[in-house]
C-alpha positions in Angstrom: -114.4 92.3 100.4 -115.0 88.7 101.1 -112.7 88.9 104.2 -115.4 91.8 105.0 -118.1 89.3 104.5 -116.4 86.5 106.6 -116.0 88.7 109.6 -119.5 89.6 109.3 -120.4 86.3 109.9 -118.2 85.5 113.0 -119.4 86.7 116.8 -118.2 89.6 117.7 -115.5 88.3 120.0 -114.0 86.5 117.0 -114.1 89.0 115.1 -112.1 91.1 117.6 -109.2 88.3 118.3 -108.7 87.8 114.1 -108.5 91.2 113.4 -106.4 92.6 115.6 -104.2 89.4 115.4 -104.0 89.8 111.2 -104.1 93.7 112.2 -100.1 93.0 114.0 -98.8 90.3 112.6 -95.9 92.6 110.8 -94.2 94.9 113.1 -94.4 97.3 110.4 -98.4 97.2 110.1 -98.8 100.9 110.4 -96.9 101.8 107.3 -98.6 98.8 105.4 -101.7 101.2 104.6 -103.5 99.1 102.0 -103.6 95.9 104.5 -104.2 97.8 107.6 -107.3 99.8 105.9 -108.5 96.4 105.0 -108.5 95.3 108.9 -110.1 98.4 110.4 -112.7 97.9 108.2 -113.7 94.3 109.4 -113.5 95.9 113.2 -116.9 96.8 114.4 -117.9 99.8 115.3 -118.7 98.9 118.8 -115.0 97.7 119.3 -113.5 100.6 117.4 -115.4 103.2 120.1 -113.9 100.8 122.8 -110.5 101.7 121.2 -111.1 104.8 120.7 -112.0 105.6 124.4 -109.4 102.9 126.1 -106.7 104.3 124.4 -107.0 107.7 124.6 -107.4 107.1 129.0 -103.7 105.3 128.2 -101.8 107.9 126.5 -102.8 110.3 128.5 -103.0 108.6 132.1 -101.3 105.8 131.6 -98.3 106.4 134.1 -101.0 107.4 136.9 -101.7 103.8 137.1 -98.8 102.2 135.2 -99.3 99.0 137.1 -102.7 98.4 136.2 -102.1 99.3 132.5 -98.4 97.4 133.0 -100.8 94.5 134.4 -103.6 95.0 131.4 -101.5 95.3 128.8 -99.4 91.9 129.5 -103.0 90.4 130.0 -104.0 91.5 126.8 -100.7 90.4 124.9 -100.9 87.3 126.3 -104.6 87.0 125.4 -103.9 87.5 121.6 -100.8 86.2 121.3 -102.5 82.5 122.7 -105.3 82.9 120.4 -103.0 83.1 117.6 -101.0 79.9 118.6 -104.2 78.0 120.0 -105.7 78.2 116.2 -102.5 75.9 115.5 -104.1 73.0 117.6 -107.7 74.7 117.0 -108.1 75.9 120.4 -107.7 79.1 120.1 -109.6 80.8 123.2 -108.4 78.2 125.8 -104.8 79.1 124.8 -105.6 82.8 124.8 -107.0 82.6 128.0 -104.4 80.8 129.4 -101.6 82.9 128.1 -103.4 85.8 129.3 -103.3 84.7 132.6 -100.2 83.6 133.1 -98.4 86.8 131.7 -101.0 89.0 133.6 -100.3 87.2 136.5 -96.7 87.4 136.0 -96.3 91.3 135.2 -97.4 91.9 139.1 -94.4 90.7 140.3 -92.2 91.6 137.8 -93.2 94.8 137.2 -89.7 96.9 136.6 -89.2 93.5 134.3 -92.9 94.1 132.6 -92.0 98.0 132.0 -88.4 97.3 130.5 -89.8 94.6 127.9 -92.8 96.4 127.1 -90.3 99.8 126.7 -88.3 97.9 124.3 -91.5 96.4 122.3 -92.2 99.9 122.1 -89.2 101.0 120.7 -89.3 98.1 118.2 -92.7 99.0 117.2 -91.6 103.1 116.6 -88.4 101.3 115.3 -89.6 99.4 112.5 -92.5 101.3 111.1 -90.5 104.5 110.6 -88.4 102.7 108.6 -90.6 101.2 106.9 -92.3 104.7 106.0 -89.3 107.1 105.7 -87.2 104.3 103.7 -90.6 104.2 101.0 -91.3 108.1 101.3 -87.1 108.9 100.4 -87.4 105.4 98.1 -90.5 107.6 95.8 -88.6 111.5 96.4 -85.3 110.8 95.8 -85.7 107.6 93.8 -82.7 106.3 96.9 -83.2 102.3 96.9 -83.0 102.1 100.6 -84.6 98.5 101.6 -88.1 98.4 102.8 -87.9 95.0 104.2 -85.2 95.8 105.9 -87.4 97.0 109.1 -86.1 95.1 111.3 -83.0 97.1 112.1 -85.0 100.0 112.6 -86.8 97.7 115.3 -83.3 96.4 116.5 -82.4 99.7 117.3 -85.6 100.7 119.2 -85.6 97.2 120.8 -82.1 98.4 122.5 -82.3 102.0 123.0 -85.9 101.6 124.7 -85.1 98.1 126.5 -82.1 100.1 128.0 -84.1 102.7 128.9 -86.3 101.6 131.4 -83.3 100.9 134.2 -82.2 104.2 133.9 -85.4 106.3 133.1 -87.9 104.3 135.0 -90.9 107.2 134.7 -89.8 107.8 131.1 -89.9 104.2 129.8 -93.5 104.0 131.2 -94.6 106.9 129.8 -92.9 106.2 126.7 -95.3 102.6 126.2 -98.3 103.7 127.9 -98.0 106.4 125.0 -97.1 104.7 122.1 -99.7 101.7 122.9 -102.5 104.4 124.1 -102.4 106.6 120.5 -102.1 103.3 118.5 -105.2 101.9 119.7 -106.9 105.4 119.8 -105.8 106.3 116.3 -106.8 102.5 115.2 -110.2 102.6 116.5 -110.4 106.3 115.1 -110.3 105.5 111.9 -112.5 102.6 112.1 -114.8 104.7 112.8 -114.3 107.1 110.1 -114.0 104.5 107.7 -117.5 102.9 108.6 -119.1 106.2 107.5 -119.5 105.4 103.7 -120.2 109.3 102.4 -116.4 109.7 104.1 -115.0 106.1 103.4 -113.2 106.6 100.1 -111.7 110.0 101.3 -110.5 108.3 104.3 -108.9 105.2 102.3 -107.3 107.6 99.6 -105.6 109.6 102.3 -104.4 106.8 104.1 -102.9 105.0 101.3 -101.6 108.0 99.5 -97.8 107.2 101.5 -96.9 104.6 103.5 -95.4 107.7 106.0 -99.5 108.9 106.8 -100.6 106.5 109.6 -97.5 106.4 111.4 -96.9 110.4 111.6 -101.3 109.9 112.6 -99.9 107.5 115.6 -96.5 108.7 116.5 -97.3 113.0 116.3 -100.1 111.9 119.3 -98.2 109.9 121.0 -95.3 112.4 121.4 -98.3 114.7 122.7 -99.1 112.1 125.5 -95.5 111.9 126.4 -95.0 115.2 127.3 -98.3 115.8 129.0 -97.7 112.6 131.1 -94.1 114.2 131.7 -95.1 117.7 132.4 -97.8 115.9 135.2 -96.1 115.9 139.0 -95.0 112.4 139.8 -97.0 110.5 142.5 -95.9 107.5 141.6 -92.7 106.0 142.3 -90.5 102.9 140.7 -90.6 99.5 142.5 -87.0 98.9 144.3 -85.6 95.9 145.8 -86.8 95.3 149.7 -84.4 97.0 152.0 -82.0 94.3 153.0 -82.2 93.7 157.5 -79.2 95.2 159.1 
């Protein structure tokens, strides 16, 4: 509640860079209900609409113009990610906006690069919070004692498979993170919104935080949707090659 308060208090911009930064600093975040619920409450409703709508053009789009969301997405990585290491020195948006520049500026060029990193984040991201949500679902079933914590090899493995991915299956590994990333955000600003409507808010928070399986299976079901709609779509695009070489 007093986290609430504090955000409440902060411009609206702030309030976006602090909770989306606390909102993914695990990897696991979606299937840490009770923290995440906490972080989509102190989103505005303004910014969870803008989710809401910018997502759902991504997972369903997003390979139509995979350069611009290739080149948007590293913009706003780098954007976050800065603000997060400028509050170090207590510069916070100078170091965001610097980050987000360069890395925006640098995705252009390195595009096949962009979509192989931003594949394997991807798979890292599927990776660890499955894990984290089937290890706790089989943990309270079967009363197994797999290890929770141990999400990073789940992310390992999704890290490598999807990484690897994107020089063989160039089409596939941009549809796979334009997917993932699209229903994220959609799903995230979804429930803020459903969550700012106090006769549904503690309905919404029950169901959430009833298993630590709900929000990822509310992300991932989605963006399997968007994958094979973006799949089943004709390609008009095609993967950036080398320059032919003079003969």
């Amino acid at each position: 509640m007093l986290s609430i308060l504090a955000q409440e208090s902060q411009s609206p911009l702030q309030n976006l860079f602090d909770t989306v930064t606390a909102m993914f600093s695990r990897p696991d975040t979606l299937a840490q209900p009770e923290a995440l619920v906490e972080h989509l409450q102190a989103l505005s409703v303004v910014w969870a609409v803008v989710f809401l709508i910018v997502g759902l053009m991504c997972m369903l789009n997003g390979y139509r113009f995979y350069r611009v969301a290739t080149v948007a997405i590293s913009l706003l990585i780098g954007l976050f990610a800065g603000y997060w290491m400028g509050q170090q020195i207590e510069a916070p948006f100078i170091v965001a906006g610097c980050m987000g520049l360069l890395l925006g500026a640098l995705a252009f060029p390195l595009m096949k690069f962009a979509v192989a990193v931003f594949g394997g984040i991807a798979g890292a991201f599927i990776g660890a919070n499955l894990w984290a949500g089937i290890a706790s679902a089989l943990n309270k079933a079967a009363s197994t004692e797999i290890p929770v914590d141990a999400y990073w090899i789940g992310a390992l493995i999704g890290l490598m498979l999807c990484g690897m991915l994107a020089f063989i299956l160039f089409k596939l590994s941009v549809v796979l993170f334009t997917s993932v990333s699209g229903a994220t955000i959609a799903v995230l600003g979804g429930l803020a919104l459903l969550l700012s409507f106090e006769p549904w808010h503690d309905t919404i928070k029950s169901g959430l935080t009833a298993s630590q399986l709900v929000v990822p299976l509310l992300v991932f079901v989605p963006a399997v949707i968007g994958l094979i709609l973006q799949e089943s779509w004709p390609d008009t695009q095609t993967a950036p090659s080398p320059a032919a070489k003079p003969t």
